[in-house]
PAVOLO-647986 format. One line per field, with one value per residue (C-alpha): x, y, z; residue number from 1; residue in one letter. Coordinates in steps of 0.25 Angstrom, whole numbers, plus 5000, padded with zeros to 4 digits. Layout:
BEGIN
c1 <- [X  ...]
c2 <- [Y  ...]
c3 <- [Z  ...]
resi <- [NUM  ...]
resn <- [a  ...]
END
This chain:
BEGIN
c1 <- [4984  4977  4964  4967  4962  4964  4961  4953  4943  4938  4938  4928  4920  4919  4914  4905  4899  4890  4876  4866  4873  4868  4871  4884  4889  4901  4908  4911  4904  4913  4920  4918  4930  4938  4950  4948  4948  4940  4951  4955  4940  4937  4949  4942  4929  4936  4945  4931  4925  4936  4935  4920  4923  4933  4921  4909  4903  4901  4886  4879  4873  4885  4894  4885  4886  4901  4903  4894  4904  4915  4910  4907  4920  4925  4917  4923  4937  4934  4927  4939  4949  4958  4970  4961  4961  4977  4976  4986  4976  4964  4971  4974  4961  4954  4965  4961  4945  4947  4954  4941  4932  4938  4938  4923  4920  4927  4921  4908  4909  4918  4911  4900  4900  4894  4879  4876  4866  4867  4871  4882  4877  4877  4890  4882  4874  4891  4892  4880  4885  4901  4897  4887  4875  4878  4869  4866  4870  4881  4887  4882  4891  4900  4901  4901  4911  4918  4917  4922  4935  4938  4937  4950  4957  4966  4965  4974  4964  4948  4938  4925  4916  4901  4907  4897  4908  4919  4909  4906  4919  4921  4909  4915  4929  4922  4914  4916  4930  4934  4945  4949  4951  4958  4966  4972  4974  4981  4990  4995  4995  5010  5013  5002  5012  5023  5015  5007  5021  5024  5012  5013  5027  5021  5012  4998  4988  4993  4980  4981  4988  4975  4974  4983  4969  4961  4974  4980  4973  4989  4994  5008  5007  4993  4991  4979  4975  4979  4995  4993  5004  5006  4999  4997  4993  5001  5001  5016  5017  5010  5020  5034  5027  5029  5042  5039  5049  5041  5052  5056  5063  5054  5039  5038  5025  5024  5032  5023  5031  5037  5023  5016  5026  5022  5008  5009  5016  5004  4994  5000  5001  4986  4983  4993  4985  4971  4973  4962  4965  4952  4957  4969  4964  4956  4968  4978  4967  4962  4972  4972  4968  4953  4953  4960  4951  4939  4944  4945  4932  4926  4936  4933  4925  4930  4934  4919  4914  4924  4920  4905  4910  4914  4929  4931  4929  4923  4936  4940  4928  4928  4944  4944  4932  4937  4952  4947  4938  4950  4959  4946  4946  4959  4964  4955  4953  4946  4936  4929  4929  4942  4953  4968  4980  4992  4999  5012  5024  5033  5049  5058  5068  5079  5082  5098  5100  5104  5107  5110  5099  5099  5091  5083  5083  5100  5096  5085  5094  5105  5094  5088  5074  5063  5066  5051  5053  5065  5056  5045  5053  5053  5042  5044  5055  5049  5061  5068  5080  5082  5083  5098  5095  5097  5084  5084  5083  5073  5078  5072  5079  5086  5091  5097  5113  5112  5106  5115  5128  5124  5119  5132  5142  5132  5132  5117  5118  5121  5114  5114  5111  5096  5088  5079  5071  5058  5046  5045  5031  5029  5041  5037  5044  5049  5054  5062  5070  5074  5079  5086  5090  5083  5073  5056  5054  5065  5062  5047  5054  5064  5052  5043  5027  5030  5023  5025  5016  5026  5020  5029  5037  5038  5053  5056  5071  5078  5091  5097  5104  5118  5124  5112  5118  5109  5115  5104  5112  5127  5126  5122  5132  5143  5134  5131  5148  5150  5138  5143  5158  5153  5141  5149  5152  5149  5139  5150  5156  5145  5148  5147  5142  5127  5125  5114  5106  5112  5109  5119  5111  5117  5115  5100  5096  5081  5072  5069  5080  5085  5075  5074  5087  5086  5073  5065  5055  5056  5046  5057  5068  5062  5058  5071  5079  5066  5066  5053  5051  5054  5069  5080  5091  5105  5117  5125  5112  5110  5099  5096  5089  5079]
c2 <- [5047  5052  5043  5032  5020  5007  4998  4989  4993  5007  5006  4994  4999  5014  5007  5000  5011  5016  5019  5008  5005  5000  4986  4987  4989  4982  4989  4979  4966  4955  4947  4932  4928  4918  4926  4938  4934  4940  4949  4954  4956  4964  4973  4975  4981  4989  4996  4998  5004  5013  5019  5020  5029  5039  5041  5041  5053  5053  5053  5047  5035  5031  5031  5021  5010  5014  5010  4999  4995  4996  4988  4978  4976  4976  4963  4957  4959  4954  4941  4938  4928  4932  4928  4937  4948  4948  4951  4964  4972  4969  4974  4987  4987  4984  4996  5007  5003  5005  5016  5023  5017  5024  5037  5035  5031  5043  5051  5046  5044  5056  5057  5070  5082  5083  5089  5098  5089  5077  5064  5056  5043  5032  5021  5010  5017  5020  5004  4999  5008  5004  4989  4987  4986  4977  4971  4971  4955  4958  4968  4960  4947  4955  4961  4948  4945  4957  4952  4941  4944  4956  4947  4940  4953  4962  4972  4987  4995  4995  4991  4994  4980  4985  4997  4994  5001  4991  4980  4984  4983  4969  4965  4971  4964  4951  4950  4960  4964  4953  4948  4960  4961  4946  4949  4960  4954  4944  4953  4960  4947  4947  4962  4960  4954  4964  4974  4972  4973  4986  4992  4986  4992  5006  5007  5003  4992  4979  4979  4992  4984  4981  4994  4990  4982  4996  5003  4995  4981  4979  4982  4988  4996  5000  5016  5025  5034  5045  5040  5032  5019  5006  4997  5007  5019  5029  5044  5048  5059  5050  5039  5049  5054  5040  5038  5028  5034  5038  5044  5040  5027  5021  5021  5014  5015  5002  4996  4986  4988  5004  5008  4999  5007  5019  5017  5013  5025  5033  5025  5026  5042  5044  5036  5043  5054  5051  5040  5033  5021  5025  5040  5035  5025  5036  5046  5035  5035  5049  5057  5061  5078  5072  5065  5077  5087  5078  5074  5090  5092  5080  5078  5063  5058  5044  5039  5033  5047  5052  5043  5048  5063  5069  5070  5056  5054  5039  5032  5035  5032  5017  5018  5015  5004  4998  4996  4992  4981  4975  4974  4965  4957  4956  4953  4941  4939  4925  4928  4937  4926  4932  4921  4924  4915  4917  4927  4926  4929  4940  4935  4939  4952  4957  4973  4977  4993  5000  5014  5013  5009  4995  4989  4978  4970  4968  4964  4955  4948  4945  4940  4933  4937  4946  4959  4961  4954  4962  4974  4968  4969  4983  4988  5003  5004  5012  5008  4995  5001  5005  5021  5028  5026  5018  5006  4995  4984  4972  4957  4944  4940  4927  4935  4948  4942  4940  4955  4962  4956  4959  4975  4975  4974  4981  4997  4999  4989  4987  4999  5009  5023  5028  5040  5045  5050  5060  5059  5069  5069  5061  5052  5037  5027  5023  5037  5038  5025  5030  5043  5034  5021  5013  5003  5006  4993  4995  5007  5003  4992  5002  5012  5001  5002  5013  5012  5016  5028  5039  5052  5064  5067  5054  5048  5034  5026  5024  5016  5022  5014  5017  5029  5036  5046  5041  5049  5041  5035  5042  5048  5036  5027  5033  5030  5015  5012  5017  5007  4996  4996  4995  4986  4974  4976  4966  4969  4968  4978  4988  5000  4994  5005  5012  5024  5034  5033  5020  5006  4994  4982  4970  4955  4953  4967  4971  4983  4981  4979  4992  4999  4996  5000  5013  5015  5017  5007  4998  5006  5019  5012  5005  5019  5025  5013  5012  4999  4989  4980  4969  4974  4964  4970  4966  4967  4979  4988  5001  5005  5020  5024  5034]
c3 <- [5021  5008  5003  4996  4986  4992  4981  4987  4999  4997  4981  4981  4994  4988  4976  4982  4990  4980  4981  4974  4960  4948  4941  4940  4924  4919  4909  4899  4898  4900  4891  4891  4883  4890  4887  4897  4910  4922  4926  4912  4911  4922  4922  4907  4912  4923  4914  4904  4917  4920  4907  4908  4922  4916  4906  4916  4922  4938  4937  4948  4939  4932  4942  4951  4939  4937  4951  4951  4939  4947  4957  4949  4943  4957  4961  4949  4953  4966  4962  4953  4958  4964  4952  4943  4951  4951  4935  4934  4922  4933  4944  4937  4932  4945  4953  4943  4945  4963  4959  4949  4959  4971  4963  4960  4974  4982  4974  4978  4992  4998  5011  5010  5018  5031  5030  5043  5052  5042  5050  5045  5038  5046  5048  5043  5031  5026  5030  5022  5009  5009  5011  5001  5011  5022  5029  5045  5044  5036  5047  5058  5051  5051  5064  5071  5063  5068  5081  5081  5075  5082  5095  5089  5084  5094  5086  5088  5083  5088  5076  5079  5079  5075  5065  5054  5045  5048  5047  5033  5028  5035  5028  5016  5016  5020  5007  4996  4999  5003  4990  4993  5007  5007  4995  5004  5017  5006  5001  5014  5021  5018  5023  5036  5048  5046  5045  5057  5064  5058  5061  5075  5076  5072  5084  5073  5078  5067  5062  5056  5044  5038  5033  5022  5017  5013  5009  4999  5001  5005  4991  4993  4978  4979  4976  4977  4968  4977  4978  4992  4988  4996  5006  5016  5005  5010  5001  4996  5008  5021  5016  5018  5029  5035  5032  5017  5007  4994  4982  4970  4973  4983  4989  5003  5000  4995  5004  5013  5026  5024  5022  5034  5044  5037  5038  5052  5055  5048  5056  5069  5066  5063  5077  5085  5080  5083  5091  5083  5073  5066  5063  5063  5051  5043  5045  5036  5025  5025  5032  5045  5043  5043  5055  5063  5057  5059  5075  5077  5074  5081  5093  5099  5086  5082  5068  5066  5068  5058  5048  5047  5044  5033  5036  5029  5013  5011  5010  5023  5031  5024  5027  5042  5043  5030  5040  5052  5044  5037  5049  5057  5043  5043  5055  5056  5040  5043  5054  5042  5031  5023  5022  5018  5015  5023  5018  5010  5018  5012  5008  5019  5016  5020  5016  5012  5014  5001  4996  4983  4972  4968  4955  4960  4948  4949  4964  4959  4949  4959  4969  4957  4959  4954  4953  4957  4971  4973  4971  4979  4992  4989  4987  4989  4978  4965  4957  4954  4960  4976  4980  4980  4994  5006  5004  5011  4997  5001  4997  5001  5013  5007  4998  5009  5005  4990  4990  5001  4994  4981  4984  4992  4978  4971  4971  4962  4954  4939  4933  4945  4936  4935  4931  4938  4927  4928  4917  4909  4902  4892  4895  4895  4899  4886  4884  4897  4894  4879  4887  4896  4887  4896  4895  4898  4904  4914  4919  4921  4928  4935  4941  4948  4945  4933  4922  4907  4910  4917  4923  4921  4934  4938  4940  4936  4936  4923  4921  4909  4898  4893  4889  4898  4909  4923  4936  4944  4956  4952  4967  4974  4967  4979  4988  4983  4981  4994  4999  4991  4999  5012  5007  5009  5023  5034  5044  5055  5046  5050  5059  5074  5082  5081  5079  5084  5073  5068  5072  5064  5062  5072  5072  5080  5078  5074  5071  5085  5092  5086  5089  5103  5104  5099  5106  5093  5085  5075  5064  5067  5063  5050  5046  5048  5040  5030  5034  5039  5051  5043  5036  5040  5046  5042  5052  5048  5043  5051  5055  5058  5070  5070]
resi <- [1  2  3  4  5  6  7  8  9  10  11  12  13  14  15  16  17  18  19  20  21  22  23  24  25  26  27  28  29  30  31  32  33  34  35  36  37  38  39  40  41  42  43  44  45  46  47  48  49  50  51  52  53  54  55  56  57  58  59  60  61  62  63  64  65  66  67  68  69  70  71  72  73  74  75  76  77  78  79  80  81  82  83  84  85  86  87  88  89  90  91  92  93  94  95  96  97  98  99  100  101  102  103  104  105  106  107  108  109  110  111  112  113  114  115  116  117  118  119  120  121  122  123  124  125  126  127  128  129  130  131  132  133  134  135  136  137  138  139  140  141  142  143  144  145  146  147  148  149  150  151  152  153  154  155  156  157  158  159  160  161  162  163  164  165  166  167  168  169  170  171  172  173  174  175  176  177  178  179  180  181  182  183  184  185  186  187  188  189  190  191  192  193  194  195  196  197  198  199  200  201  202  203  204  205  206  207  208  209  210  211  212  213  214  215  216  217  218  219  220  221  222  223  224  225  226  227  228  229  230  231  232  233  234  235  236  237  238  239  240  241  242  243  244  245  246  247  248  249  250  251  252  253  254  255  256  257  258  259  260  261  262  263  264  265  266  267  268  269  270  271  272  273  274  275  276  277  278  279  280  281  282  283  284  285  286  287  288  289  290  291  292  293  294  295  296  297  298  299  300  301  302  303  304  305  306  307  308  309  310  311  312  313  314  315  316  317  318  319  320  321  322  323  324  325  326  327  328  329  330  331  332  333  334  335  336  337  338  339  340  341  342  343  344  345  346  347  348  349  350  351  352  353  354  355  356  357  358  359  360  361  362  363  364  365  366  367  368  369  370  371  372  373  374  375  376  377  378  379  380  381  382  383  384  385  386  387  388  389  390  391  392  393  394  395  396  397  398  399  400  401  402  403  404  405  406  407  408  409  410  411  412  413  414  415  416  417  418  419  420  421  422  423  424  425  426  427  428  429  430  431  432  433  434  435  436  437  438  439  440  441  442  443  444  445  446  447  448  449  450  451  452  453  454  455  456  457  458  459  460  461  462  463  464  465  466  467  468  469  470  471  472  473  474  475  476  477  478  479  480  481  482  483  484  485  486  487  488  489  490  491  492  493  494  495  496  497  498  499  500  501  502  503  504  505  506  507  508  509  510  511  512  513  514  515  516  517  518  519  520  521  522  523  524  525  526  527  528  529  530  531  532  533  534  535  536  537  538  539  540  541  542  543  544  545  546]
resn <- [x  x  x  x  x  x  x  x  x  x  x  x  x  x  x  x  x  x  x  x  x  x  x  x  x  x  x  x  x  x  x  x  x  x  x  x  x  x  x  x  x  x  x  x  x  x  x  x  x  x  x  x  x  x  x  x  x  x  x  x  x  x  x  x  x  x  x  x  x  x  x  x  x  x  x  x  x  x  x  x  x  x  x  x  x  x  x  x  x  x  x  x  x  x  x  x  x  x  x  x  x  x  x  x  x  x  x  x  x  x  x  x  x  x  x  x  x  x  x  x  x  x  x  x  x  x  x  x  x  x  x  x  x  x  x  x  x  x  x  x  x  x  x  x  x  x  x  x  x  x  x  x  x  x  x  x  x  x  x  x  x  x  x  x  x  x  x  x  x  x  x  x  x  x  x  x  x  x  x  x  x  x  x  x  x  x  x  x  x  x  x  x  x  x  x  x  x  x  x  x  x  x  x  x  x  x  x  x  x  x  x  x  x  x  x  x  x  x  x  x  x  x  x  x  x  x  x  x  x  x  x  x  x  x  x  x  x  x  x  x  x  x  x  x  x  x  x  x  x  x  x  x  x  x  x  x  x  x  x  x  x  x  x  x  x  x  x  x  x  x  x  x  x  x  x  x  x  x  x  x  x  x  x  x  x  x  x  x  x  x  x  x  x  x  x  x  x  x  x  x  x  x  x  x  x  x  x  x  x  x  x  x  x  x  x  x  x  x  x  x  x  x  x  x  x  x  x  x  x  x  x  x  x  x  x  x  x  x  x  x  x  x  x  x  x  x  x  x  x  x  x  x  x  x  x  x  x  x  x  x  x  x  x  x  x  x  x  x  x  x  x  x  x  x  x  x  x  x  x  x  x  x  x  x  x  x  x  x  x  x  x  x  x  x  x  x  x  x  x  x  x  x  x  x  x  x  x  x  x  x  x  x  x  x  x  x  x  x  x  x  x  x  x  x  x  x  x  x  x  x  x  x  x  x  x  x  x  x  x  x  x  x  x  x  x  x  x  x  x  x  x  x  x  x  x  x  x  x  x  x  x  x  x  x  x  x  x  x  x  x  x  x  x  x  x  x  x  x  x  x  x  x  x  x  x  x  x  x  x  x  x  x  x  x  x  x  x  x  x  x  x  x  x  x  x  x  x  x  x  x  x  x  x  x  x  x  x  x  x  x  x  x  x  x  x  x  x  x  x  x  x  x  x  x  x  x  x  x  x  x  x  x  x  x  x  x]
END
């Protein structure tokens, strides 16, 4: 897997790596009227300093106050509270600033050629510069707090105890990380318990969830500046690799559970491979051509070896430590001073099999609510309207018959005609839905997360208005008629016998009474029906065996 920004760990530790700064310089002075809050004033000054960047030579002297700046404005956000850290402009603000800083900071730090008979720097001189100088009490706190948690912890995966690198970035998510660490731990509280299973099911120590923390701080949407997408940041060609559909109607991507089985699949890969959770660990971030090239070389060196040599850019060497620190923190958040609330539980779902598109907004309407948490239980849709394909159409589990009964009479809807319209350069938005009669606000709606800005080549969904020839979905309509005749059908109705390849959903069946019987495992079939250890099964639906 290509390097990646992570929002979050490697942006503020990169930028806090920097030799001895100067006073930082704010780029505006603040505002005192009453009438601009912190929040609208801080995303202010980051934009200011942004603009001062794309203006600044890469002297050596300017740039240690830019990211002294930068640092700065970072402690700001993370002493706001927590309701003003929420406000939209700032998180935009705040996302383009980890990105600058990341840029700046790489470029910085990429790890230097080896010098003929020059020793590697020492582990703990790289500890005392990533973590702002800790000091031997500091480490030795924070080392018998190591201790005492990993007597608790069964751990799947060994973490060294007295590793000064992985002490540092305890210490660091225990005092200057630690909003941000909490505020993650937070936000995946929800996804952590079933994804455990997942990972379990895949043969990958549980633990191994916690990378979720340095990837994406477990932000489903979040995106690199390289193109790595989703919680688990995998790269458009690794993620169809693993069996996540990536095209025009859909990117599983951001889908929570699709992509935990995928990145499961990727870890267990890259251990099978080295049998080493280290390597195996450096290989997701970095790739794993390094680590065999590197092994080569140095048969029977371990991962720590690896780190001190010049195979590994910066990144990567903080990658690993900075994992195996969240998953002790994490694992026992309280016995290292970080408490979280219990986390929310997600609605229950249940999944109805279609293969024909289907607007969610008609959906929402009949099931009178948001078209927004309609959309929500699908994440990996890009459109308001499901593929010309079988999908498997998420709905909250109270509302399962209300939602299969009205798909059933319903072959695509009221409006099922589309375009599937290619920009042309210098098409706007408003431009295409003159061309098409239709209306700019729903076509932004339509073609989720687009914005008025359109780059040339990219395909966007377009329901014309009237008297405008759209062939969209002429073919699939067969298709969908056919479906909507036998959609009404009982389950007893269903054919009887198995086939081969085929298993027919019975009363008191499971994923893994299925696939015990078949003699295959419970993450095979959910990848073969592009379904997740947690999709209902209804009786009547067939299940394909791999």
């Amino acid at each position: 897997m290509k390097i990646r920004s992570t929002a979050g760990v490697f942006l503020l530790l990169l930028v806090s790596c920097a030799t001895p700064q100067k006073k930082p310089i704010r780029p505006v002075e603040p505002d005192n009227s009453p009438k601009i809050s912190s929040a609208r004033q801080l995303s202010e000054d980051i934009s200011v300093l942004l603009g001062t960047l794309e203006n600044t030579s890469s002297g050596e002297a300017s740039g240690k106050e830019l990211e002294a700046s930068m640092e700065d404005l970072l402690d700001r956000y993370l002493s706001l509270p927590r309701e003003e850290q929420k406000d939209l402009r700032l998180q935009g603000s705040i996302e383009r600033l980890f990105e600058e800083s990341r840029r700046l900071a790489i470029a910085a730090n990429r790890a230097p050629e080896a010098v003929p008979g020059e020793e590697p720097p020492a582990p703990e001189d790289e500890l005392l510069e990533v973590t702002t100088f800790l000091s031997p009490d500091e480490l030795r706190a924070t080392l018998e707090a190591v201790s005492k948690a990993k007597e608790r912890l069964q751990l799947g995966i060994q973490i060294p105890e007295d590793n000064d690198e992985v002490l540092g970035y305890v210490r660091l998510y225990q005092t200057k990380l630690k909003k941000w660490f909490t505020g993650a731990l937070e936000r995946g509280g929800p996804y952590i318990p079933e994804m455990k299973k997942i990972f379990k099911d895949e043969g990958v120590p549980p633990e191994l969830v916690y990378l979720g923390i340095v990837e994406s701080a477990f932000k489903s949407n979040a995106r690199s500046r390289a193109k790595a997408l989703g919680m688990w940041q995998f790269m458009e060609g690794t993620a169809k690799r693993y069996g996540l559909t990536c095209d025009f109607w859909e990117d599983e991507r951001l889908d929570p559970w699709e992509s935990a089985r995928a990145s499961a699949t990727y870890l267990r890969t890259l251990h099978d491979m080295f049998n080493d959770w280290n390597f195996a660990l450096a290989s997701y971030n970095a790739g794993e051509g390094k680590a065999i090239r590197y092994l080569k070389k140095f048969p029977g060196n371990d991962y720590w070896a690896m780190r001190k040599s010049k195979y590994l850019r910066r990144e990567t060497k903080e990658y690993v430590p900075a994992i195996l620190a969240s998953i002790l923190i994490a694992s026992d958040p309280s016995s290292f001073g970080i408490e979280t609330p219990k986390p929310a539980k997600l609605e229950p779902t249940a999944s109805i099999p279609v293969d024909r598109p289907v607007d969610l907004r008609i959906l929402a309407r009949h099931l009178k609510m948001p078209v927004e948490m309609l959309s929500a239980l699908n994440p990996s849709l890009k459109r308001i309207v499901t593929p010309p394909r079988p999908y498997d159409l998420k709905v909250p589990a109270s509302m399962y018959e209300t939602a299969d009964q009205f798909l059933a009479g319903h072959v695509a809807g009221d409006r099922p005609d589309y375009v599937v319209h290619t920009v042309r350069k210098g098409e706007t938005i408003k431009t295409i839905a003159r061309k098409y009669k239709s209306d700019p606000v729903e076509i932004q709606s339509v073609n989720l997360g687009t914005t008025g800005k359109l780059r040339r080549g990219t395909q966007i969904l377009v329901f014309p208005g009237d008297g405008v020839k759209a062939p969209g979905i002429v073919a699939e309509k067969k298709a969908g008629e056919e479906k909507a005749e036998t959609a009404g059908k009982k389950p007893d109705q269903a054919a009887e016998a198995d086939s081969p390849e085929t298993h027919v959903v019975r009363k008191g069946d499971t994923l893994g009474k299925i696939a015990k019987k078949y003699g295959t495992t419970v993450g095979e079939l959910c990848r073969a029906n592009r379904i997740t250890a947690k999709t209902t099964l209804r009786i009547g639906q067939r299940i394909r065996i791999p």
